[in-house]
BATORVO-58175 format. One line per 10 residues: number of its first residue (from 1); for each residue x, y, z of C-alpha. Coordinates in pm, whole numbers, plus 50000, padded with zeros to 5 digits. Layout:
% BATORVO-58175
NUM) X,Y,Z ~ ...
This chain:
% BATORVO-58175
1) 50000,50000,50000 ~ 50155,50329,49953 ~ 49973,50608,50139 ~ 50071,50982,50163 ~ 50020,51153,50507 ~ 50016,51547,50520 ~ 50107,51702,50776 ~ 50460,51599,51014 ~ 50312,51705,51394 ~ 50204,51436,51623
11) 49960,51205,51427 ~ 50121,51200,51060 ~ 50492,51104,51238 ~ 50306,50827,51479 ~ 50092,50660,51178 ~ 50399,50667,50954 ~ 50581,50458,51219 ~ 50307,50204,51270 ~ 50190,50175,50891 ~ 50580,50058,50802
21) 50576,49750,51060 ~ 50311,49610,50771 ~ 50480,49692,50464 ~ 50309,50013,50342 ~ 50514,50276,50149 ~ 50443,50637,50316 ~ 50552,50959,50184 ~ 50497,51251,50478 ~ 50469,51609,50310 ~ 50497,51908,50555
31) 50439,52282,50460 ~ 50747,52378,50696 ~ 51100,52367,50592 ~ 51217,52232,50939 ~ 50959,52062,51193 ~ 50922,52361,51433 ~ 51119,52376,51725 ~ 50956,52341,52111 ~ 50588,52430,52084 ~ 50397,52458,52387
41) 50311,52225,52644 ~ 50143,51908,52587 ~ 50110,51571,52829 ~ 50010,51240,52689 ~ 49769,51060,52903 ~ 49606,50746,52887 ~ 49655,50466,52596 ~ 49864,50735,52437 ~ 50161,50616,52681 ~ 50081,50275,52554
51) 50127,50373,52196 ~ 50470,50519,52319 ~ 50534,50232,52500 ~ 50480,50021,52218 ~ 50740,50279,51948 ~ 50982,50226,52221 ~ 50992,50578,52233 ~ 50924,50627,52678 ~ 51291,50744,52785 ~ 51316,50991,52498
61) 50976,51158,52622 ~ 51067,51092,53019 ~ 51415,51280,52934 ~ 51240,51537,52726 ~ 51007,51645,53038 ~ 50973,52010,53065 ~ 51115,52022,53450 ~ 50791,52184,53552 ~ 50777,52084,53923 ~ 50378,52111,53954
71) 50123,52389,53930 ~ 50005,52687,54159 ~ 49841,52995,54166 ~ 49973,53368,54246 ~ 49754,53613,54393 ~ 49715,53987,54362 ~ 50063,54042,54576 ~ 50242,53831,54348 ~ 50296,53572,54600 ~ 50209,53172,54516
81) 49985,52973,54718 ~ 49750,52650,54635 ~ 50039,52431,54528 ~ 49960,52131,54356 ~ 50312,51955,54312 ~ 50382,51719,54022 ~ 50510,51340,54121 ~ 50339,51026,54048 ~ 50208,50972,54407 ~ 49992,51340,54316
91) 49795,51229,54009 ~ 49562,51540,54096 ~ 49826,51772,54021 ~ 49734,52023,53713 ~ 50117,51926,53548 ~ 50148,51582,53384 ~ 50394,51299,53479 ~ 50465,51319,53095 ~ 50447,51702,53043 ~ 50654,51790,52712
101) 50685,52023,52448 ~ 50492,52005,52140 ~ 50809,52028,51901 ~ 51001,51834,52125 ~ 50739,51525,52085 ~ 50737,51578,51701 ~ 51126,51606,51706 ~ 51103,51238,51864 ~ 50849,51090,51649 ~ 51001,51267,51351
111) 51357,51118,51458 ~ 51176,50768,51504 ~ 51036,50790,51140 ~ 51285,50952,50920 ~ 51597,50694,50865 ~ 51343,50397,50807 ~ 51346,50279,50453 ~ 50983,50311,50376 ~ 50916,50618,50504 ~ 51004,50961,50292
121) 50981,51306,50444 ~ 50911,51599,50204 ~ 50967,51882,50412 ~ 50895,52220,50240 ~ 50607,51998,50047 ~ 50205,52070,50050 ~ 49923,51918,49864 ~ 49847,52208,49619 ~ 49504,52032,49500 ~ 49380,51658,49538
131) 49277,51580,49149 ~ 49121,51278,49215 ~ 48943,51058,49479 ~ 48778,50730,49375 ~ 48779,50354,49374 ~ 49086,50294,49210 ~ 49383,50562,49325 ~ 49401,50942,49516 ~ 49610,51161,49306 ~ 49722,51470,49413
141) 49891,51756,49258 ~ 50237,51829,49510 ~ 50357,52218,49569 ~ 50635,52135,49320 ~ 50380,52039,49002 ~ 50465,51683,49068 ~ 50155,51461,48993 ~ 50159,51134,49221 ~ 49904,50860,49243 ~ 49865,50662,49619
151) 49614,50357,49768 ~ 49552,50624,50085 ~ 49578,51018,50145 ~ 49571,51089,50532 ~ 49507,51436,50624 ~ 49719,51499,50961 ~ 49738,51868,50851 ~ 49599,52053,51194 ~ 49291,52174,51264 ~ 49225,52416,50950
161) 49318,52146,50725 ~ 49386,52246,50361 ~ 49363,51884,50261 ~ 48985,51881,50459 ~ 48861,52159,50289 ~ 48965,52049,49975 ~ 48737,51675,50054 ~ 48493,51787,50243 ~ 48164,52024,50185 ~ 48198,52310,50444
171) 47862,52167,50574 ~ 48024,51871,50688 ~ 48252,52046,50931 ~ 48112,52207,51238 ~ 48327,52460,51405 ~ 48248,52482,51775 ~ 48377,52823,51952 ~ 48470,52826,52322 ~ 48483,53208,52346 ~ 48811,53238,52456
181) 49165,53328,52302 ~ 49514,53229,52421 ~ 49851,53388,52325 ~ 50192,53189,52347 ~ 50499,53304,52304 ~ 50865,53251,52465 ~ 51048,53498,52684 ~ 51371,53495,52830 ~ 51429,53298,53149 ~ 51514,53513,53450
191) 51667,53385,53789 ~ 51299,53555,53937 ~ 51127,53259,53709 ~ 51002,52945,53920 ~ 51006,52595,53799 ~ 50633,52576,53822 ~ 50349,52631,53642 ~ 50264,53000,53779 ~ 49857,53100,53731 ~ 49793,53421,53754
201) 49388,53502,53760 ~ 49410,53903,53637 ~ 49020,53997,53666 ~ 48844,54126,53382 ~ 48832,53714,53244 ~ 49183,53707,53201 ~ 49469,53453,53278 ~ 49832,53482,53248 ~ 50079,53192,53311 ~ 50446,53092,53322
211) 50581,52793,53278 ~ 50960,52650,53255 ~ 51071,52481,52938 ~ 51422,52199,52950 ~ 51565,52478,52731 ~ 51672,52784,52926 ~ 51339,52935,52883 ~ 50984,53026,53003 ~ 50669,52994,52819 ~ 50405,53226,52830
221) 50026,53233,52779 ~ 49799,53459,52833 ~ 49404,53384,52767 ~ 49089,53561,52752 ~ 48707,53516,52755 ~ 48551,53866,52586 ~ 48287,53995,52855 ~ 48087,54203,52633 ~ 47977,54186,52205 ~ 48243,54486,52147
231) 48518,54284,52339 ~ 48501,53970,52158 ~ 48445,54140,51801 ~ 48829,54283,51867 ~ 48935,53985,51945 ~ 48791,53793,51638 ~ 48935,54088,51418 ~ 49231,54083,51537 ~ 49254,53680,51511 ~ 49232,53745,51073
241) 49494,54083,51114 ~ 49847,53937,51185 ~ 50060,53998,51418 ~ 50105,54369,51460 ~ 49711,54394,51518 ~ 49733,54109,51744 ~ 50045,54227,51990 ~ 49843,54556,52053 ~ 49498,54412,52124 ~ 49722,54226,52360
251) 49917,54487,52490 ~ 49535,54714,52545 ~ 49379,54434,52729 ~ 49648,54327,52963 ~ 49788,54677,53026 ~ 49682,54695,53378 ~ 49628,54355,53428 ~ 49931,54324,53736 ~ 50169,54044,53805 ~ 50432,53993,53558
261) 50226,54186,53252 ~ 50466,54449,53208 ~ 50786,54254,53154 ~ 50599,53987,52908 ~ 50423,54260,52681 ~ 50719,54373,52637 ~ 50841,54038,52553 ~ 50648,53999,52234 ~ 50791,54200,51950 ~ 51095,54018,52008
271) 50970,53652,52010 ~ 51014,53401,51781 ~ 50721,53197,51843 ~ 50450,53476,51891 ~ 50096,53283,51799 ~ 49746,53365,51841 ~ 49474,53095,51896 ~ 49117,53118,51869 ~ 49017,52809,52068 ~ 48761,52631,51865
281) 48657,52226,51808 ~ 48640,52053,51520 ~ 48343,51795,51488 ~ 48318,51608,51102 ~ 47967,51437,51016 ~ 48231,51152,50878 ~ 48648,51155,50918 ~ 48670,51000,50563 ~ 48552,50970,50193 ~ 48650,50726,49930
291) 49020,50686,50018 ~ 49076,50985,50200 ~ 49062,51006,50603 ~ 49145,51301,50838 ~ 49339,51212,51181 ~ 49471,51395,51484 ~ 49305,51779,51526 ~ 49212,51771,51155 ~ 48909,51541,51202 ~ 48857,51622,51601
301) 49024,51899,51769 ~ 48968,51922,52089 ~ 49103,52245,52217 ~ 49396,52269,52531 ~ 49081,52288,52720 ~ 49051,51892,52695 ~ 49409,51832,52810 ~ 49338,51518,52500 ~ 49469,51676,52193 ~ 49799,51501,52173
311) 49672,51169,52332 ~ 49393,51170,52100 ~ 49660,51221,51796 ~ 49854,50953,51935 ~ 49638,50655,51975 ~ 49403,50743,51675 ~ 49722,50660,51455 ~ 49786,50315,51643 ~ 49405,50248,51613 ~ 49362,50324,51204
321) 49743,50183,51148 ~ 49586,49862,51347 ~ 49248,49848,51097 ~ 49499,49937,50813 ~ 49660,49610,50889 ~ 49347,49358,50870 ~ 49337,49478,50470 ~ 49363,49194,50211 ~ 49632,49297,49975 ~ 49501,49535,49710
331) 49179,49589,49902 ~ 49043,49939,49913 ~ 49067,50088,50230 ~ 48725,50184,50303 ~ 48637,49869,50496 ~ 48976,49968,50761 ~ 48857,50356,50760 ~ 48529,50246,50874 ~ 48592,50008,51118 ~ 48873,50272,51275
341) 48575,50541,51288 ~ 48322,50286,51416 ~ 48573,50221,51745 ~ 48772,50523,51813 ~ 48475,50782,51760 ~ 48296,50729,52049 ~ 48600,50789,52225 ~ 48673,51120,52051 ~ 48353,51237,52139 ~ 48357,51165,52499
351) 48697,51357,52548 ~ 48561,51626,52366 ~ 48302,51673,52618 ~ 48370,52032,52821 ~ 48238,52045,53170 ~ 47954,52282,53232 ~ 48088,52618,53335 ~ 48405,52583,53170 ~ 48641,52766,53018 ~ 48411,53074,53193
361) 48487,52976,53568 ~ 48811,52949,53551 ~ 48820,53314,53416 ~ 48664,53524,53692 ~ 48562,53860,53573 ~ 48511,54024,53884 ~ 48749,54049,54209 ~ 48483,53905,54420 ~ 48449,53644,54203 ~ 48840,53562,54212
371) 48821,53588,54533 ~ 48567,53333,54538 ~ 48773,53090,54306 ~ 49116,53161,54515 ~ 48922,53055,54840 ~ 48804,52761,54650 ~ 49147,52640,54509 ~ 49332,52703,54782 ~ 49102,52452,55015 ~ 49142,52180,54696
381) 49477,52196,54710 ~ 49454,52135,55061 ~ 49227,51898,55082 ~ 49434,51669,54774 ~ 49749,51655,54930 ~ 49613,51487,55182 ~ 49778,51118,55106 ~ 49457,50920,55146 ~ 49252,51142,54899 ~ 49546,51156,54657
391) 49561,50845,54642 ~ 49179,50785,54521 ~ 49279,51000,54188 ~ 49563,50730,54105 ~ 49630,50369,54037 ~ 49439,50397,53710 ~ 49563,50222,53428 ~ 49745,50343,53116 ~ 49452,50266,52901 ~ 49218,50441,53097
401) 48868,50504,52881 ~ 49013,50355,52603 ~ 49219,50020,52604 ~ 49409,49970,52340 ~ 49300,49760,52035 ~ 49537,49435,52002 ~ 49688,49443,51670 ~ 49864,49083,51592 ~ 50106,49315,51367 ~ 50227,49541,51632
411) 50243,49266,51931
C-alpha cells in the first residue's frame, strides 16, 4: 500500500511509524521547511503512553520532560499559594507525569520515522490540490507540480486542514467556539522565574501563566474570555489581522492587568514563536471519503481545554494503522477507515466533552468572584494533598477510557 500523510506534527509522524511495521510505502509532506522547534506544552495521558510504550519511544519523552515541578496559583501580591506539586504519588496535580513540548514530541516521532526505509519526508512539500478521489487511486497535485498517484491520502494537517477543505463540503465540518483566546509566546528565562506552572487570575476574564521549558526558557500564555459583544468582536478581528494587530489588542487588554504583565508585553515583538489561537473544536459528520481520512486535530480537535489533543493524535494513529493492517492485499481501504471510525469515535467524542461552566469559571471577571475561586482552590489543594485522597485520583491504568486495540502486527 503506499499512502501519503500530510502534515509531520504528532499524528502523521506516529501513523507513519506504525503503517511501516506492515509493509506500506508512506511519503509525509509538511508545509514547513524544518519541523518547528519546542511548541507549547502538551502531556500524553492514557493509551497514548501505551502507543509510546509500544514505538519504544518512553525514555526519549521521560528525558524530554519540561522540569515543571507542579502547578500553583499567584495572587494579587504576586505571592504563590495552592500548590499542587507534580510526582506520580499526586495524580491530581494540574502538570502531567509526561508534560513535554509540542516540538520536542514531534522532534522524537520525527527522529523515530525519518531513517526507516519506507518512510520519505518531504519537508517544504504541500498538497496544492487533490485531482482525484475514487475507487481505484488518490492523486494529488504536490507544491512542486509533481503529479503522484497513492492507495491512501491521510490528512494529519491541523485543525484548519487544507487537505479537509479540499474533501469535504463546508457543511460537513462544524466549528464549535469556546469564546476564549490564548497567546503563546517565549520569553527569556530570569533567575525571578520558578520551575512551576505559575497562574495568575488578572480579573476582567483574564489569565496569564508561566511555565519552565528543559531549554533555558519560560513559556508564556495569556488567555481571555471577551465579557461584552464589542470585546470579543476585537478579538475575532484581530485573530484574521496578523501579528502587529494582534500584539496591541494584547498589549490594550492586559495593560493593567498586574503580576508579571509588564515585563511579558514587552516580551512579544521580540519573540520568535508569537501565535494567536482562537480556541475552537472541530466535529466532522464523517472523518473520511472514498480513500481519504482526516486524523489527529484535523478530524477532532479538541482544544487545550481537553488536556486530550495530543493523546487523542497519538492513539488514533495506532488504532487506524491497526484496521489498516486487517486489509487483504490490494483491498480498498474503506472497509479499515470504517471500522477505525466505528471504534475510536465514540471515544473522541467523549473527550471532547467540556464540563459545564468551563472555560468561563476558571476566568473570573470580577474580584469578588476571584476571590471566590482563590478561596476555593486554595482549600482543593489542601484537601488533595492529603495522602489518602490523593491516592483515590491514582492507580488507574494506562489505558484508561480507552484500552488499546490488540493488533497481531504490532504485538
Amino acid at each position: 500500500m503506499r499512502v501519503l500523510i500530510s502534515g509531520a506534527g504528532i499524528a502523521g509522524p506516529t501513523l507513519a511509524w506504525f503503517l511501516a511495521k506492515t509493509g506500506a510505502r508512506i511519503t509525509v509532506v509538511e508545509k514547513s521547511h524544518a519541523l518547528l522547534p519546542h511548541g507549547q506544552n502538551v502531556d500524553i495521558q492514557g493509551s497514548a503512553l501505551s502507543v509510546i510504550k509500544k514505538m519504544g519511544l518512553m525514555n526519549q519523552v521521560r528525558r524530554a520532560y519540561t522540569t515543571e515541578k507542579g502547578t500553583r496559583f499567584i495572587n494579587p501580591k504576586g505571592q504563590p499559594f495552592a500548590p499542587f506539586p507534580a510526582h506520580k504519588e499526586n495524580p491530581a496535580s494540574f502538570t502531567s507525569e509526561f508534560e513535554i513540548l509540542r516540538g520536542d514530541l514531534a522532534a522524537i516521532l520525527h527522529g523515530a520515522t525519518k531513517d526507516h526505509p519506507n518512510i520519505n519526508y518531504k519537508l517544504g512539500t504541500m498538497i496544492k490540490e487533490v485531482t482525484s478521489n475514487d475507487d481505484d487511486k488518490v492523486k494529488v497535485m504536490l507544491s512542486g507540480g509533481e503529479v503522484q498517484e497513492f492507495d491512501l491520502l491521510v490528512a494529519a494537517d491541523g485543525q484548519w486542514s487544507k487537505v479537509r477543505k479540499q474533501i469535504f463540503p463546508p457543511e460537513s465540518v462544524k466549528v464549535v467556539p469556546l469564546g476564549m483566546y490564548v497567546v503563546y509566546w517565549t520569553i527569556p528565562r530570569t533567575s525571578d522565574d520558578s520551575g512551576w506552572w505559575d497562574i495568575y487570575l488578572a480579573g476582567g476574564s483574564r489569565i496569564i501563566t508561566l511555565r519552565p521549558d528543559p531549554h533555558g526558557t519560560t513559556r508564556a500564555m495569556f488567555t481571555i474570555m471577551p465579557c461584552n459583544a464589542a470585546q470579543e468582536k476585537d478579538w475575532i478581528d484581530a485573530a484574521k489581522n496578523g501579528r502587529e494587530a494582534q500584539q496591541d489588542l494584547l498589549r490594550k487588554e492586559f495593560a493593567d492587568a498586574g503580576w508579571q504583565a509588564e515585563r511579558l508585553l514587552n516580551s512579544t515583538d521580540k519573540a520568535p514563536d508569537f501565535y494567536f489561537h482562537v480556541l475552537e473544536q472541530i466535529k466532522m459528520a464523517k472523518w473520511s471519503k472514498s480513500r481519504v481520512i482526516c486524523i489527529g486535530d484535523t478530524a477532532h480537535a479538541p482544544t487545550p481545554c481537553t488536556g486530550m489533543g495530543t493523546s487523542l493524535a497519538l492513539s488514533g494513529a495506532y488504532v487506524l494503522a491497526g484496521e489498516l493492517s486487517k486489509l487483504n492485499r490490494n483491498e480498498h481501504p474503506s472497509r479499515a477507515l470504517e471500522a477505525y471510525e466505528n471504534t475510536y469515535r465514540p471515544f473522541v467524542e467523549e473527550m471532547q466533552k467540556i464540563p459545564r461552566g468551563f472555560p468561563g469559571l476558571a476566568h473570573p471577571e470580577t474580584l469578588w468572584q476571584r476571590w471566590l475561586f482563590h478561596r476555593c482552590i486554595s482549600a482543593v489543594s489542601k484537601v488533595v494533598a492529603i495522602p489518602w485522597i490523593s491516592n483515590r485520583f491514582g492507580d488507574e491504568a494506562d489505558d484508561q477510557g480507552f484500552p488499546l486495540p490488540d493488533y497481531s502486527t504490532f504485538r
